[in-house]
C-alpha positions in Angstrom: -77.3 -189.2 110.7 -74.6 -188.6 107.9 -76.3 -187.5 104.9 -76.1 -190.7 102.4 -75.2 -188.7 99.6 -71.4 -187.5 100.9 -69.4 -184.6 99.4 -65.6 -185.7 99.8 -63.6 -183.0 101.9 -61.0 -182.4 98.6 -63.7 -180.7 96.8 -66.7 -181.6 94.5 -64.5 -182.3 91.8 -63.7 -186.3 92.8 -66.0 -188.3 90.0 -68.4 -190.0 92.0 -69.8 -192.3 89.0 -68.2 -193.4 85.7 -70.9 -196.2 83.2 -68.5 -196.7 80.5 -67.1 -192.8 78.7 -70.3 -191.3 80.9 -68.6 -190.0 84.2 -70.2 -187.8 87.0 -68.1 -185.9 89.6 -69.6 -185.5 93.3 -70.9 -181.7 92.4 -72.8 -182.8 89.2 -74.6 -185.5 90.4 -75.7 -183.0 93.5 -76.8 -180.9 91.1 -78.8 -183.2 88.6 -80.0 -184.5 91.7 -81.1 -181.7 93.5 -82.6 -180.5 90.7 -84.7 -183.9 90.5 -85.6 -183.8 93.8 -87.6 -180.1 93.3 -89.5 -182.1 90.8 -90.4 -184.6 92.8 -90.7 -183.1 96.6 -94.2 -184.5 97.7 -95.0 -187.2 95.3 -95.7 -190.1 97.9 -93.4 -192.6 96.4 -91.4 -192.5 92.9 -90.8 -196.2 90.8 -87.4 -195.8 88.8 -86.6 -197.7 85.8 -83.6 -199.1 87.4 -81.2 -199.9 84.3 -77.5 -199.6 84.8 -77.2 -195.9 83.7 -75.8 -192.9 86.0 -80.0 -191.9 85.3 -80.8 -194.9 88.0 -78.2 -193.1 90.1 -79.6 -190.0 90.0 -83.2 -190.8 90.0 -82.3 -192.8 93.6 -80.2 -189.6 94.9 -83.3 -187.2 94.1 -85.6 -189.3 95.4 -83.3 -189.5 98.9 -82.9 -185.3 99.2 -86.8 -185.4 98.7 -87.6 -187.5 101.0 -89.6 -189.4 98.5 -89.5 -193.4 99.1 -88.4 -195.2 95.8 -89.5 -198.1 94.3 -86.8 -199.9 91.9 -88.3 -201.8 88.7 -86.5 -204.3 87.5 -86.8 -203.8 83.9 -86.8 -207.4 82.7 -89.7 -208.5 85.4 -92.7 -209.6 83.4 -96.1 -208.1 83.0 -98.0 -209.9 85.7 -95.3 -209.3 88.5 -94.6 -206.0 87.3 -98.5 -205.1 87.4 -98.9 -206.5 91.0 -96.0 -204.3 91.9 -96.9 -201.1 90.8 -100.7 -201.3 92.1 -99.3 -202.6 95.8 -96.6 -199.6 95.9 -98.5 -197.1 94.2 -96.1 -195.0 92.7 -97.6 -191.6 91.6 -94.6 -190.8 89.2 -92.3 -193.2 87.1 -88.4 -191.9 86.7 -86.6 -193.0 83.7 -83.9 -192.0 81.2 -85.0 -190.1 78.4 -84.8 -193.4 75.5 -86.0 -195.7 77.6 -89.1 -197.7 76.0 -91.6 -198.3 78.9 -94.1 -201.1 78.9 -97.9 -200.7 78.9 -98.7 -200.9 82.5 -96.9 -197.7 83.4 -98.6 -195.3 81.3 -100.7 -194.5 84.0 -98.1 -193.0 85.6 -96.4 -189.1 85.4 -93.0 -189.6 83.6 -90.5 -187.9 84.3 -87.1 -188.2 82.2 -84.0 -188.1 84.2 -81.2 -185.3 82.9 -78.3 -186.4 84.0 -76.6 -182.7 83.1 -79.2 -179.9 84.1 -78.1 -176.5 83.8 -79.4 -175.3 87.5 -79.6 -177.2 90.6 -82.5 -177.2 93.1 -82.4 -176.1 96.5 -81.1 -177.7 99.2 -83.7 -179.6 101.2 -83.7 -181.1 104.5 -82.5 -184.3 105.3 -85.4 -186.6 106.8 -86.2 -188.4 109.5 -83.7 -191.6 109.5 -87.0 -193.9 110.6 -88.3 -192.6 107.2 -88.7 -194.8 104.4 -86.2 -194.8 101.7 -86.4 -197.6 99.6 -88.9 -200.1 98.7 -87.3 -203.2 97.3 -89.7 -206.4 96.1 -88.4 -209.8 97.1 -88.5 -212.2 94.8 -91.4 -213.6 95.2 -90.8 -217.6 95.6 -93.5 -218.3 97.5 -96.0 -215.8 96.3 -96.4 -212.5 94.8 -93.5 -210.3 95.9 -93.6 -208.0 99.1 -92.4 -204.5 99.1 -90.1 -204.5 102.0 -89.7 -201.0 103.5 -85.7 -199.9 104.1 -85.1 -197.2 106.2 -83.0 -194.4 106.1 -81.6 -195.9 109.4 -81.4 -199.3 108.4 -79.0 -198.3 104.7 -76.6 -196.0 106.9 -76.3 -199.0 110.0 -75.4 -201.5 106.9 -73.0 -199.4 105.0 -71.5 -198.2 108.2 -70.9 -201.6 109.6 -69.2 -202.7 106.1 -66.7 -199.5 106.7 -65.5 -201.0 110.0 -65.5 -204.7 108.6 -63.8 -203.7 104.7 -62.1 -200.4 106.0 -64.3 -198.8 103.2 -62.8 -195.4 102.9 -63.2 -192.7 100.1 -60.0 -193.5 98.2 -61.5 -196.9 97.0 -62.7 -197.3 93.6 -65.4 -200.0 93.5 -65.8 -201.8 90.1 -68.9 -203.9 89.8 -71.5 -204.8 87.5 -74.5 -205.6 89.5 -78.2 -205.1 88.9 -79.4 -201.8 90.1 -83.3 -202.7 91.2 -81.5 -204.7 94.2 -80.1 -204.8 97.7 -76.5 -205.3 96.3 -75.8 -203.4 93.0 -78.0 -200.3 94.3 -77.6 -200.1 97.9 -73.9 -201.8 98.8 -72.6 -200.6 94.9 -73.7 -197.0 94.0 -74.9 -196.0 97.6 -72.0 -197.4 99.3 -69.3 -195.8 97.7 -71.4 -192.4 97.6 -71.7 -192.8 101.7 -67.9 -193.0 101.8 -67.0 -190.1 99.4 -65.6 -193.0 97.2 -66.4 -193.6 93.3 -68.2 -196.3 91.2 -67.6 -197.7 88.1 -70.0 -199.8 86.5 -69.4 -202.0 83.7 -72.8 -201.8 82.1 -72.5 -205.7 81.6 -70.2 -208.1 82.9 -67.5 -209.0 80.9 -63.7 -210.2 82.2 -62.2 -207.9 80.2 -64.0 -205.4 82.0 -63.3 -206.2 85.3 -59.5 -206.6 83.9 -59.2 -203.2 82.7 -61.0 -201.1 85.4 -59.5 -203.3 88.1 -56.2 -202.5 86.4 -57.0 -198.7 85.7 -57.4 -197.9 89.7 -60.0 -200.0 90.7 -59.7 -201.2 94.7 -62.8 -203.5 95.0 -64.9 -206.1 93.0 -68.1 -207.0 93.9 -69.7 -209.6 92.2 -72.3 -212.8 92.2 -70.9 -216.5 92.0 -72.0 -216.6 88.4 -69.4 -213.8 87.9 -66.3 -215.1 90.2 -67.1 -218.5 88.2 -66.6 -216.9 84.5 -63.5 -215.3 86.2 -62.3 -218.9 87.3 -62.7 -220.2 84.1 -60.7 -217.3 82.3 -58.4 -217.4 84.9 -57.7 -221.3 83.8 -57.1 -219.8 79.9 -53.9 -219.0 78.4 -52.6 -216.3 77.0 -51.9 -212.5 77.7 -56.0 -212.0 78.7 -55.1 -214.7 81.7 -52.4 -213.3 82.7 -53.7 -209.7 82.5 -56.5 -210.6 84.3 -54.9 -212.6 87.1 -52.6 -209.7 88.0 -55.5 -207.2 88.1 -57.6 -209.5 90.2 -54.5 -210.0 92.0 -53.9 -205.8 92.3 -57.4 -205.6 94.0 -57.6 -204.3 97.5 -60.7 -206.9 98.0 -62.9 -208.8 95.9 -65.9 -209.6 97.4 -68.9 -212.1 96.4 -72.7 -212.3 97.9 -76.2 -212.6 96.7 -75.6 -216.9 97.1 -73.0 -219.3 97.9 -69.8 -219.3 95.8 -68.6 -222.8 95.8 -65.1 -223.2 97.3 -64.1 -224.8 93.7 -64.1 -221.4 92.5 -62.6 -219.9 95.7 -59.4 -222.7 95.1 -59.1 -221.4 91.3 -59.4 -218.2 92.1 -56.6 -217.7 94.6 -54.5 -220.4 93.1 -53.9 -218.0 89.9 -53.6 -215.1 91.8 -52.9 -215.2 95.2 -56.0 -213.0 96.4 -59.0 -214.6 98.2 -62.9 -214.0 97.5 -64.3 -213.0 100.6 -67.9 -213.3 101.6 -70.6 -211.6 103.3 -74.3 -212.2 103.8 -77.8 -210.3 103.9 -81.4 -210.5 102.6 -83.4 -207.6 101.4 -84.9 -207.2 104.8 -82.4 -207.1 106.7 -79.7 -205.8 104.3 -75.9 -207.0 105.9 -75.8 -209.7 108.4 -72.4 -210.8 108.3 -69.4 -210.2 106.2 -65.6 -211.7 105.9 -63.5 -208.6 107.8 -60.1 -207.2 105.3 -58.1 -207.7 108.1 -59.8 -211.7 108.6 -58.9 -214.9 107.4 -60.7 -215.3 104.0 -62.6 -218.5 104.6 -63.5 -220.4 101.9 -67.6 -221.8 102.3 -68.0 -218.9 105.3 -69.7 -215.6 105.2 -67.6 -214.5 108.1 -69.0 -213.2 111.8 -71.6 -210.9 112.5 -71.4 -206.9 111.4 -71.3 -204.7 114.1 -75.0 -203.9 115.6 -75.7 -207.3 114.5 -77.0 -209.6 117.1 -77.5 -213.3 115.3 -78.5 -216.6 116.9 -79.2 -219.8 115.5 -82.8 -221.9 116.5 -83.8 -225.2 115.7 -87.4 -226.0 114.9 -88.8 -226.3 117.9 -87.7 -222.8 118.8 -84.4 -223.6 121.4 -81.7 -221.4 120.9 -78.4 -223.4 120.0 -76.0 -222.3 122.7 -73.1 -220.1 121.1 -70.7 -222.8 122.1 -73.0 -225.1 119.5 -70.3 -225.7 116.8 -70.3 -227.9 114.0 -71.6 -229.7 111.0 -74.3 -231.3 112.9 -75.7 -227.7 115.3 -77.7 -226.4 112.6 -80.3 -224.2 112.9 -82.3 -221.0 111.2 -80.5 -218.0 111.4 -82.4 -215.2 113.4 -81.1 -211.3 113.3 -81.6 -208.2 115.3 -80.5 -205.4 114.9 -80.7 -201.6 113.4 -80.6 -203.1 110.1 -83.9 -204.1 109.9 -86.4 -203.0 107.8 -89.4 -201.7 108.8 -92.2 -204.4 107.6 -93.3 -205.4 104.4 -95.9 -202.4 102.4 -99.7 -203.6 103.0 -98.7 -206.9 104.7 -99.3 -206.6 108.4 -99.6 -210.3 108.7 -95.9 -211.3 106.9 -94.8 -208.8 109.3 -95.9 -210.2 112.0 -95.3 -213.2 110.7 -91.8 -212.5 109.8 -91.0 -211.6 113.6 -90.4 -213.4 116.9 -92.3 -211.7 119.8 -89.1 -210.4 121.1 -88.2 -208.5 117.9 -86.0 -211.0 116.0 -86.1 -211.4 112.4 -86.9 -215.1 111.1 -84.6 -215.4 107.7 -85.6 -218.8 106.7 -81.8 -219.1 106.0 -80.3 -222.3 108.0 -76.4 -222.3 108.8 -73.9 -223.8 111.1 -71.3 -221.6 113.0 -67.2 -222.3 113.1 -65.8 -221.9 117.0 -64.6 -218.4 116.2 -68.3 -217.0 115.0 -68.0 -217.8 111.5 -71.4 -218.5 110.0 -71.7 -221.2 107.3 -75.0 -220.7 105.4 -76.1 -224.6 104.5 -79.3 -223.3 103.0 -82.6 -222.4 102.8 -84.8 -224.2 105.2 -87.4 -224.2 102.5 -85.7 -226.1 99.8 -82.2 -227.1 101.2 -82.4 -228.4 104.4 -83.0 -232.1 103.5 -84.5 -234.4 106.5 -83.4 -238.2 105.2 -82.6 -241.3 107.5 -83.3 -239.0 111.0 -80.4 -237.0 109.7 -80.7 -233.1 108.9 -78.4 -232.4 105.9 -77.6 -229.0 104.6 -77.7 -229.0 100.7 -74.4 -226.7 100.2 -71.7 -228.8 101.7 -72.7 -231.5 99.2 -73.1 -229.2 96.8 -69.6 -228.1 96.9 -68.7 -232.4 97.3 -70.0 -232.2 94.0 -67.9 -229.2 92.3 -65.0 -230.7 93.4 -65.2 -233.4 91.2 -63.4 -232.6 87.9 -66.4 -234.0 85.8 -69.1 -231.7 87.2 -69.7 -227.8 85.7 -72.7 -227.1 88.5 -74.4 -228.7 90.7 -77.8 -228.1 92.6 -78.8 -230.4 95.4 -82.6 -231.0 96.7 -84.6 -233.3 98.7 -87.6 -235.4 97.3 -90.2 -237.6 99.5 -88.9 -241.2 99.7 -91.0 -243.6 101.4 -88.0 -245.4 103.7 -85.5 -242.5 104.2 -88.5 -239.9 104.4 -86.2 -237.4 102.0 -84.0 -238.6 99.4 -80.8 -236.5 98.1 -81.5 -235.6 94.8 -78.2 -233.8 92.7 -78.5 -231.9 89.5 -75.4 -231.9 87.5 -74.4 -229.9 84.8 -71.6 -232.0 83.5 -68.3 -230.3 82.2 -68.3 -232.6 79.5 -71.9 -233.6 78.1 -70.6 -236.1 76.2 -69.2 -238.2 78.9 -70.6 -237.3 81.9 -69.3 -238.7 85.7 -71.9 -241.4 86.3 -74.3 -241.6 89.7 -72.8 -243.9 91.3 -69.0 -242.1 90.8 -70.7 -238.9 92.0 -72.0 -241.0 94.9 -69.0 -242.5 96.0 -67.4 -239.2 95.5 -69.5 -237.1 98.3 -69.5 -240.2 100.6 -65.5 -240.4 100.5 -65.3 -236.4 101.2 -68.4 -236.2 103.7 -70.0 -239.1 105.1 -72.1 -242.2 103.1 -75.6 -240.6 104.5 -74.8 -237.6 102.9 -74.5 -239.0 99.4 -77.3 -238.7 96.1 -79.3 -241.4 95.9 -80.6 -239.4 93.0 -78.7 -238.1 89.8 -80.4 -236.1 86.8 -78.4 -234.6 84.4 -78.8 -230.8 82.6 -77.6 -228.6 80.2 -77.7 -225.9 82.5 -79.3 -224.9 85.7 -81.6 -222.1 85.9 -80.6 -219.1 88.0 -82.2 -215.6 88.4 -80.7 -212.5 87.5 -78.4 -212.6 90.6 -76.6 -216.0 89.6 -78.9 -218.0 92.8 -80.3 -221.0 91.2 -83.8 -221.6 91.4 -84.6 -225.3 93.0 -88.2 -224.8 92.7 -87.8 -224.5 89.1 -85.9 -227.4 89.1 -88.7 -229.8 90.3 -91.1 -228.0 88.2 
């Protein structure tokens, strides 16, 4: 296997990472993180203080050349979570940058400060096993404490690989983005991706337009972003003014600009590409099973598709009762739960034989819990999660995110969240949660009614309306329904 940390053919030189005025070239951060990765050669696993600092970088890349799994921390995850976390991974060693204030629960723990500039590197160690462990990423935890699922050497390399062939990822692309780094897509697909390719990362620190404007303008290729993101982008995009215009033509300069982590609502997508003439594609994975699917460069940008599968992705859809929809099973109405197979899979979830198990069919496929629809030509159309947004109501399933994006559409609505709640004739009831664009005058139920059944079908429409201010989403920009009912 290709080692993941890649040293471009021109020379050492090439900046691998710039976080605002703080840039790294491909030889430094070798250095720092060979240097690291002496430190920490045969600690069991490593947790890193994943903030979005080149010492998150580093701390990763160390803890790759050592062999040495790492656990990400999110840094805003709160005391009870955080504590459950560090006693099911059992870190032996806590990587950090030098002012960073750590809470209580990790003083236990060796710290090491990260040195981003050491004067002498380490030496060159072998690369391990690609069934080893490289990564131990927590879900999120909606339906109990979080699991630690176990990524692969194998399973990073098979994702970023297949996202070369699909994007034509090369090392001359610039990739601007500012993603979380204790997750699957700012850490993996943002800093490792580019570092697999030979490419560069810039991260913005914190997302701002004007940031995306200027790096996008100053040689930036690719965006990757959350739908919280593209929609801020929307809505500067609809300004006036030079920081409009500026932005639109950088946007529009991109050589992709891709969304994930949820559904970006095909309002956005319109906006988007009406001011400057560049589509959003999409793509799809899960902690588990990083990349599924993904929009190609060379595809038709699909607006409220995450494109086909990647390559070495097998992916089949199954209804409830375990059949296998037929790949000729097309439609609104052929829903079923996504199931993938493939090399990238992780390995099983840390301590939890039983989710793992659980997690699997008998012949090796991985249950997402994801439920989607497919277009003729393989396109996959995530309508939810069968959990919380496949709605059962008058013997009809209904996927929550085509009448989600019903709802965007209408000129009154800011966001929109659908659910189903128990109804004693219909069995579920379509509830929608509208954030109103103006709060003063907001669309009334039975306009947002008649509005979904004109664009979809009357069974389709909310029987249900409750108004917010806002709707609450997790760091990623996915809104959280079960909060919502709460």
């Amino acid at each position: 296997m290709t080692p993941l940390l890649f040293v471009p053919d021109d020379g050492p030189t090439r900046e691998a990472t710039r976080f605002g005025e703080h840039t790294m070239t491909y030889e430094r951060l070798a250095t720092a993180a060979t240097a690291l990765a002496a430190r920490i050669a045969g600690a069991g696993r490593v947790a890193v203080w994943a903030t979005p600092t080149p010492e998150t970088v580093v701390a990763v890349v160390a803890a790759l050349h050592a062999g040495v799994p790492a656990v990400p921390l999110n840094p805003k995850t709160g005391t009870r979570e955080l504590a459950h976390i560090v006693s099911d991974s059992e870190p032996t060693v806590v990587l950090a940058g030098a002012g960073d204030p750590l809470p209580p629960v990790l003083e236990a723990l060796d710290r090491i400060d990260v040195d981003t500039d050491p004067r002498d590197s380490g030496a060159a160690l072998p690369e391990p096993s690609p069934e080893s462990p490289a990564l131990i990423v927590y879900t999120s935890g909606t339906t109990g404490p979080p699991k630690g699922a176990i990524l692969p050497r194998r399973a990073i390399a098979a994702s970023l690989d297949a996202l070369e062939d699909a994007w034509q990822w090369t090392g001359d692309d610039v990739l601007v983005h500012a993603l979380p780094l204790f997750h699957v897509h700012g850490l993996i697909l943002g800093v490792l991706g580019p570092l697999r390719r030979g490419g560069s990362v810039r991260h913005l620190g914190r997302f701002s337009t004007e940031g995306v404007a200027r790096e996008l303008s100053s040689g930036g290729t690719m965006l990757f972003g959350v739908p919280t993101m593209y929609h801020r982008l929307a809505e500067a995009l609809d300004g006036s003014g030079p920081g409009a215009a500026g932005l639109a033509k950088a946007l529009a300069g991109a050589r992709l600009l891709v969304s994930g982590s949820a559904a970006l609502p095909v309002h956005d997508h319109e906006r988007i590409a009406a001011a400057t003439g560049r589509r959003v594609i999409e793509r799809y994975g899960m902690t588990e099973t990083l990349m599924n699917t993904g929009v190609r460069a060379d595809g038709e940008p699909r607006p409220g598709t995450v494109g086909a599968p990647l390559r070495g992705v097998e992916l089949r859809l199954v209804e409830e009762d375990g059949t296998v929809l037929p790949a000729d099973a097309t439609g609104p109405d052929a829903i079923g739960e996504i199931q993938v197979r493939g090399p990238n899979l992780f390995t099983g979830y840390l301590n939890r034989a039983d989710a793992t198990a659980a997690a699997f069919t008998e012949d090796g496929w991985f249950r997402t819990g994801d439920m989607a629809t497919r277009d003729a030509d393989g396109y996959v159309r995530i309508v939810g999660r069968k959990a919380t947004d496949l709605i059962k109501s008058g013997g009809y399933r209904i996927g929550a995110g085509e009448i989600e994006n019903a709802l965007l559409d209408h000129p009154g609505v800011r966001e929109a969240a659908v659910t189903g709640e128990p109804d004693p004739d219909l069995g579920e009831r379509i509830v929608a949660w509208v954030v109103p664009a103006d709060p003063a005058s907001p669309p009334s139920a039975e306009e947002l009614a008649g509005h979904v059944a004109a664009q979809l079908s009357p069974h389709k429409r909310p029987r249900t309306v409750r108004y917010l201010d806002a709707l609450p989403r997790n760091d990623l920009g996915k809104i959280m329904k079960r909060s919502l009912h709460a």
